[in-house]
C-alpha positions in Angstrom: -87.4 213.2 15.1 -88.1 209.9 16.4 -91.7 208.5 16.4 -93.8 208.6 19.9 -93.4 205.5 21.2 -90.1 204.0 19.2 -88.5 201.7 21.1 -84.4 203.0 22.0 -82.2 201.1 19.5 -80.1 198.8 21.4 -76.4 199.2 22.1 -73.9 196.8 21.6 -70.2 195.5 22.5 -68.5 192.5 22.2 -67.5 189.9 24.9 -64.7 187.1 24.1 -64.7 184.1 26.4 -61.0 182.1 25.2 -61.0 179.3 27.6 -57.5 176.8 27.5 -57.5 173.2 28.7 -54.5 172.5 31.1 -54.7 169.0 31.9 -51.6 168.9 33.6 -52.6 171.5 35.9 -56.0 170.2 36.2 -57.2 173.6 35.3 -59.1 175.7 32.9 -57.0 179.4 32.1 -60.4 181.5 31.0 -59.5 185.0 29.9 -63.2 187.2 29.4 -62.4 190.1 27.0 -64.8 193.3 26.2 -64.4 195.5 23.8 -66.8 198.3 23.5 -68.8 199.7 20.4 -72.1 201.2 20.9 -72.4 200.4 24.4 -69.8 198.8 27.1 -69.9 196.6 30.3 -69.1 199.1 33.2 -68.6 196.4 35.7 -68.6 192.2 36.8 -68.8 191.5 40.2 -68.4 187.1 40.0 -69.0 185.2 43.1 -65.8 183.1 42.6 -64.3 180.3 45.8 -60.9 181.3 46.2 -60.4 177.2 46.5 -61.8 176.7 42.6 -60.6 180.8 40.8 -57.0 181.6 41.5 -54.7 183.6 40.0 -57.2 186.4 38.9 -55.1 189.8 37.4 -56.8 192.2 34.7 -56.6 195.2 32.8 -58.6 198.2 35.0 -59.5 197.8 38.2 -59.8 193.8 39.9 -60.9 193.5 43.4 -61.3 189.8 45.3 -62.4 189.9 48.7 -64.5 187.4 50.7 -65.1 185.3 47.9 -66.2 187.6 44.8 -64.1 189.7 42.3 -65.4 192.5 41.4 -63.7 193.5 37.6 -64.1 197.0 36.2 -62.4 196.9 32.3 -60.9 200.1 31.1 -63.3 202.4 29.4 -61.4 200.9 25.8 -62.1 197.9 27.3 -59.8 195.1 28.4 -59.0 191.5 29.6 -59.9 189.3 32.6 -58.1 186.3 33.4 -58.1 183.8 36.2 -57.6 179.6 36.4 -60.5 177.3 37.4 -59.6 174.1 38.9 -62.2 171.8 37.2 -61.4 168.4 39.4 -62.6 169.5 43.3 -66.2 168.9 42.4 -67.8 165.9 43.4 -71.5 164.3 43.5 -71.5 161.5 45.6 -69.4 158.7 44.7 -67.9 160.0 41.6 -67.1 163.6 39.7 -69.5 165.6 38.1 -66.6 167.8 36.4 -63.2 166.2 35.4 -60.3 166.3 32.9 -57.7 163.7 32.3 -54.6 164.0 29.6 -57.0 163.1 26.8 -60.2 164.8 27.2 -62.8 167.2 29.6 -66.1 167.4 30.9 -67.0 170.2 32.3 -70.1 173.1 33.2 -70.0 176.2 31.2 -71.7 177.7 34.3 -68.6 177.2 36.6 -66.1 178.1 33.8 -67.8 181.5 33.9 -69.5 181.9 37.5 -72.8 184.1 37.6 -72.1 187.6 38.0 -74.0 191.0 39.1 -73.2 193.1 35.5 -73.5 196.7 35.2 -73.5 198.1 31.7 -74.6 201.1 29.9 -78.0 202.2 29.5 -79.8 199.3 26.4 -76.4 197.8 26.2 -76.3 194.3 25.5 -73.3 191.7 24.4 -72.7 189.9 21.4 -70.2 186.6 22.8 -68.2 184.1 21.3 -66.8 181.4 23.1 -63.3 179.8 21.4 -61.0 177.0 23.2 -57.2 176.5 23.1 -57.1 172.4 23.4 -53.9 170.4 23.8 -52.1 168.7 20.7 -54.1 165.7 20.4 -57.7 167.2 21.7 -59.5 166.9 18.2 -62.8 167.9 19.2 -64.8 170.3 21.3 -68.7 170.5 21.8 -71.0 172.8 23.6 -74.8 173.6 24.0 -73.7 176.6 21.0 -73.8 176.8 17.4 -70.7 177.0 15.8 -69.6 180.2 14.2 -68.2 178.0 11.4 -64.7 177.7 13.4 -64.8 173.9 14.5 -63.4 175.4 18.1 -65.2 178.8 18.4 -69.2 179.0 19.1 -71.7 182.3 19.3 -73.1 182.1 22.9 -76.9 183.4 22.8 -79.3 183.7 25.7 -81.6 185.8 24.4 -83.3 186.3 28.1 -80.0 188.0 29.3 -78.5 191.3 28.0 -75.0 189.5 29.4 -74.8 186.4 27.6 -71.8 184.2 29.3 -71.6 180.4 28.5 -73.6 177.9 30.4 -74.3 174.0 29.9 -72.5 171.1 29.9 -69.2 171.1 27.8 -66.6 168.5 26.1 -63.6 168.7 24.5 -60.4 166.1 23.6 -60.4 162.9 22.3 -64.0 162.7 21.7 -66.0 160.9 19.6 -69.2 162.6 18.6 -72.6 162.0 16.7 -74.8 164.5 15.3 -78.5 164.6 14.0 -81.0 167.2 13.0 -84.3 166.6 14.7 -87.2 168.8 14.4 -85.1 171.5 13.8 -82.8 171.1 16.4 -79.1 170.0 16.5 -78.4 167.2 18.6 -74.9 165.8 19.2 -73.9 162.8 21.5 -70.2 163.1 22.6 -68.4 161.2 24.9 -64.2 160.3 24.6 -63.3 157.9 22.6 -63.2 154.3 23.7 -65.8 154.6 26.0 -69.3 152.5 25.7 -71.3 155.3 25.6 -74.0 153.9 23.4 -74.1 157.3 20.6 -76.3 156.0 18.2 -78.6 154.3 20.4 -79.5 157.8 22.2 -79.8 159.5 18.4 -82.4 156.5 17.6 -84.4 157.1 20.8 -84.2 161.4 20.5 -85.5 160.8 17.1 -88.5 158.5 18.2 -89.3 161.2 21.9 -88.1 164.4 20.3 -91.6 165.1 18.1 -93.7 163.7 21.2 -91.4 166.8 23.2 -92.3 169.3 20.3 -96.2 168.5 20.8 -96.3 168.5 24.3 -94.2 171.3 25.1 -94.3 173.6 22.1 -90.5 174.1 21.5 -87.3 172.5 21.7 -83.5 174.0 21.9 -81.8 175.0 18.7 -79.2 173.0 20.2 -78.4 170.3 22.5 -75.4 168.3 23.7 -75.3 165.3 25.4 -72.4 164.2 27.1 -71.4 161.3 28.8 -68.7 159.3 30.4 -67.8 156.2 32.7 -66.7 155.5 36.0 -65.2 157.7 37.8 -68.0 159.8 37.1 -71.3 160.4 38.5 -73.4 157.2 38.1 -77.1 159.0 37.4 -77.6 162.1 34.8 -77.4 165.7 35.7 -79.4 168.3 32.8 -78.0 172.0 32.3 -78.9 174.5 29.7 -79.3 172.7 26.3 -77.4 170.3 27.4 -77.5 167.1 29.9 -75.1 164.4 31.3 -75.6 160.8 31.7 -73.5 158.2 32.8 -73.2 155.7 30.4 -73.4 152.9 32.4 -77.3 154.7 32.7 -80.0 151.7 31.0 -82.3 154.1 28.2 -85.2 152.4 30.1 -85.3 151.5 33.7 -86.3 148.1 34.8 -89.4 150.2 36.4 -90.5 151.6 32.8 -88.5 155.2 33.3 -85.8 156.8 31.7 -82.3 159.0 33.1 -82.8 160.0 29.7 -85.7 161.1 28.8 -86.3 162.9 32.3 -83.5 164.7 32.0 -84.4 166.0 28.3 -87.7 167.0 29.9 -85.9 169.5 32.4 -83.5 170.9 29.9 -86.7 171.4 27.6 -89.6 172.8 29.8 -86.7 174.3 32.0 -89.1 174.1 34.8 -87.8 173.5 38.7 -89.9 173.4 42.1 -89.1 176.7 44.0 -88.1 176.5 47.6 -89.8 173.2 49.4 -91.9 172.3 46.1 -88.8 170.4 44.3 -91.1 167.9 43.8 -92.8 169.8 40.8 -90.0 169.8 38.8 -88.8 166.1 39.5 -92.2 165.1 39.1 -92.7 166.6 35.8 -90.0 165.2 34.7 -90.6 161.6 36.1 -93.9 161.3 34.7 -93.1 162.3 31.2 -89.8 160.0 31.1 -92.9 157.6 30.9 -95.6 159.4 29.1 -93.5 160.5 26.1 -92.2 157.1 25.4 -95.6 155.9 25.6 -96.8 157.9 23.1 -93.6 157.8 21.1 -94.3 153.6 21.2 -91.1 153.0 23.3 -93.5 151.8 25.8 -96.9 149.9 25.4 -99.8 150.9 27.1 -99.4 148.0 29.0 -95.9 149.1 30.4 -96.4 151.8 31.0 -99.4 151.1 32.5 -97.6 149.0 35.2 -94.7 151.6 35.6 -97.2 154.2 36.6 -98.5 151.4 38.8 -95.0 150.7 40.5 -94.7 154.8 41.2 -98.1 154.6 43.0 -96.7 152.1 45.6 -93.3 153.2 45.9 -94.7 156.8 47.0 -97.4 155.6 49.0 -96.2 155.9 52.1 -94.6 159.4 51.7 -96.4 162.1 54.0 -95.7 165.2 52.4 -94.3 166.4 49.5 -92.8 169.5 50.4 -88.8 168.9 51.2 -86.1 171.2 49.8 -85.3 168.0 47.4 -86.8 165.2 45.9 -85.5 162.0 44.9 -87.3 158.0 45.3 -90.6 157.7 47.1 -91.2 161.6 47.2 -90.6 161.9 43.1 -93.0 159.0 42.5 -95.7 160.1 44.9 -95.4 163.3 42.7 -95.3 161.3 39.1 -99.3 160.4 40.6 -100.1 163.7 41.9 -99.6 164.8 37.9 -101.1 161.6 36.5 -104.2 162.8 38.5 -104.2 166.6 37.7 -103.8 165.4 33.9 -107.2 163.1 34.3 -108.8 166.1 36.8 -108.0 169.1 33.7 -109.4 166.4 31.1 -113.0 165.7 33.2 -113.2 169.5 34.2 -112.6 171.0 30.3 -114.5 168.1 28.8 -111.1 167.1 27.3 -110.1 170.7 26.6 -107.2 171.3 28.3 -104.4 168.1 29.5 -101.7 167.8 31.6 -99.7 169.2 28.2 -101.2 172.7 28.7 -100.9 173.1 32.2 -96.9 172.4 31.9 -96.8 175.0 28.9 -98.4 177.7 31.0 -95.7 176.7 33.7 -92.5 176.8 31.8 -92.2 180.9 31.3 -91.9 180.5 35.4 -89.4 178.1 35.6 -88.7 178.1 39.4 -92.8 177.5 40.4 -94.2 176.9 43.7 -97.2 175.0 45.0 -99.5 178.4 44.9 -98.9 179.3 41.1 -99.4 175.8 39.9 -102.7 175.4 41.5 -103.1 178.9 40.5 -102.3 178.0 36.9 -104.6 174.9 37.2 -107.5 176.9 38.5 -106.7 179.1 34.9 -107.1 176.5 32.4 -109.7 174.6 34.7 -111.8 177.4 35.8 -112.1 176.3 39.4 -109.7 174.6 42.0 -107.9 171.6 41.8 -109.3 168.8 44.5 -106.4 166.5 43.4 -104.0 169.5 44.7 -105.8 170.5 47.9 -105.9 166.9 48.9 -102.2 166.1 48.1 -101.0 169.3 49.6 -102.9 169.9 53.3 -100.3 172.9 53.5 -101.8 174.4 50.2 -101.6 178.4 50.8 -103.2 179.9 48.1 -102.6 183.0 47.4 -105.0 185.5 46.5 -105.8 185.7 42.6 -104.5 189.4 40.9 -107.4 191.1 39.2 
């Protein structure tokens, strides 16, 4: 007889993800097969644009109707397939997802669209993700460890009972570099022939990724970086272990930032403004694209000094934070809203708690609005935050629980 109290044994099955490049096409064939074993998935319902999925068939039952499919496998189990045109997206003047006859960049997340899962009761998946590349695609990287097949990878998210691949993704005629910082696997890929500077972004991890590990507690076990040239996206996007950056993208601004850095801050501490409060994320991850290279000696104290000065008056003149994004004057008027909270925590612990811990106690959140991080300030500090109330006139608080 079981003990009082023992926690149910979780149940298992297995999910495949085989995605094949078809540059030709300009498409992605992705076939998602389950096989049952202790437990099974009952049923996927994908929110999938009829414009980006065609060409959807399965074993079992596959309904599509005003932009979903809803796929339930064969008790046995069985075999989803569809095609995903990767070229339609764009981000302003250039792609954000493209493949060309020798090589792909793509999001895991849109190879595999979010989906509503029903499974059985404690199930959850064990997933590999393998690729079919065209003759002449060497190489393949994604935010994964490899499963010791130089194509195939175990897809983990240990916060999901469905895990399904997410991050940024490249495969073809790549050329990659790999390091082992702190712990964590770090490859720089990019096709071949491009003047994506590889080494130079493994030199400066190496020098920021310790100063990440103090401040923030944890890093990925793994993390790609991918980048490319024009016609791509001229800025840097982050995803799940993973980031892009064009390579065209400086290491340091002429304003003492970093694309960089800031984006290695969001795929590390995860953490994004809810709602109106985008600023909090951007703005954590300004200020630390200066503050980590400070104190990993990228920056003196002098610069850095001066490019907290420059995002003092170029957010001057903003009147409220609150907008559903942030971006220019709003972001840097943030960067001094959290250069002031870290000086406020200091003065208020007697040098007990920093800017350091207040992110930390953030980052289980992720998506966190104006009320829990004055909430969380008024935690560590043990009263309220004047640097907040005065920066944020709309302030709500809401009330504290117990």
């Amino acid at each position: 007889m079981a003990a009082s109290g023992a926690k149910t044994p979780e149940k298992r099955f297995d999910v495949d993800y085989l995605v094949e490049m078809l540059p030709s096409a300009g498409v992605a064939a992705v076939s998602i097969t389950v096989t049952p074993d202790t437990g099974r998935l009952i049923e996927l319902d994908f929110a999938m644009d009829p414009e980006r999925y065609r060409d959807i068939s399965g074993e079992g039952s596959v309904r599509t109707e005003d932009g979903r499919t809803v796929w339930r496998p064969p008790r046995k189990g069985g075999t989803l397939r569809y095609r995903y045109t990767i070229d339609k997206q764009r981000r302003g003047d250039g792609y954000d997802a493209r493949i060309t006859g020798n090589w792909v960049i793509v999001r895991g997340d849109h190879l595999v669209p979010a989906a509503r899962v029903r499974m059985t009761k404690d199930a959850r998946s064990r997933a590999r993700l393998r690729f079919a590349l065209p003759a002449g695609w060497t190489n393949v990287d994604t935010p994964y460890l490899s499963d010791g097949d130089a194509a195939a990878f175990i897809v983990e998210n240990p916060e999901r009972s469905f895990a399904r691949p997410v991050g940024w993704m490249i495969a073809g005629d790549v050329g990659t570099r790999r390091e082992w910082i702190e712990g964590m696997e770090i490859s720089v890929a990019a096709p071949k022939g491009d003047a994506m500077r590889r080494n130079d972004i493994l030199a400066f991890a190496n020098m920021v990724a310790p100063e990440m590990k103090r401040a923030f507690g944890q890093l990925p076990p793994k993390l790609l970086i991918v980048g490319a040239g024009d016609p791509m996206w001229r800025g840097g996007l982050s995803g799940p272990q993973s980031l892009y950056m064009h390579t065209a993208r400086p290491l340091i601004s002429e304003n003492g930032t970093s694309t960089l850095v800031h984006e290695l801050v969001h795929v590390v501490t995860r953490i994004g403004g809810a709602g109106n409060d985008r600023w909090i994320g951007e703005g954590i991850a300004e200020y630390y694209s200066i503050e980590l290279m400070r104190r990993a000696g990228l920056l003196s104290e002098r610069r850095a000094a001066l490019a907290l000065d420059w995002m003092r008056h170029h957010g001057r003149n903003v009147k409220t934070l609150l907008a559903p994004r942030s971006s220019g004057p709003r972001t840097a008027r943030a960067v001094t809203v959290f250069l002031e909270l870290d000086a406020e925590l200091r003065a208020l612990t007697g040098g007990q708690h920093d800017l350091d811990d207040l992110v930390r106690t953030l980052m289980p959140l992720r998506k966190v609005n104006r009320e829990q991080l004055a909430e969380a300030f008024e935690r560590l500090a043990g009263k309220p935050s004047a640097v907040l109330q005065a920066a944020l006139p709309e302030l709500q608080r809401a009330p504290r629980s117990g």
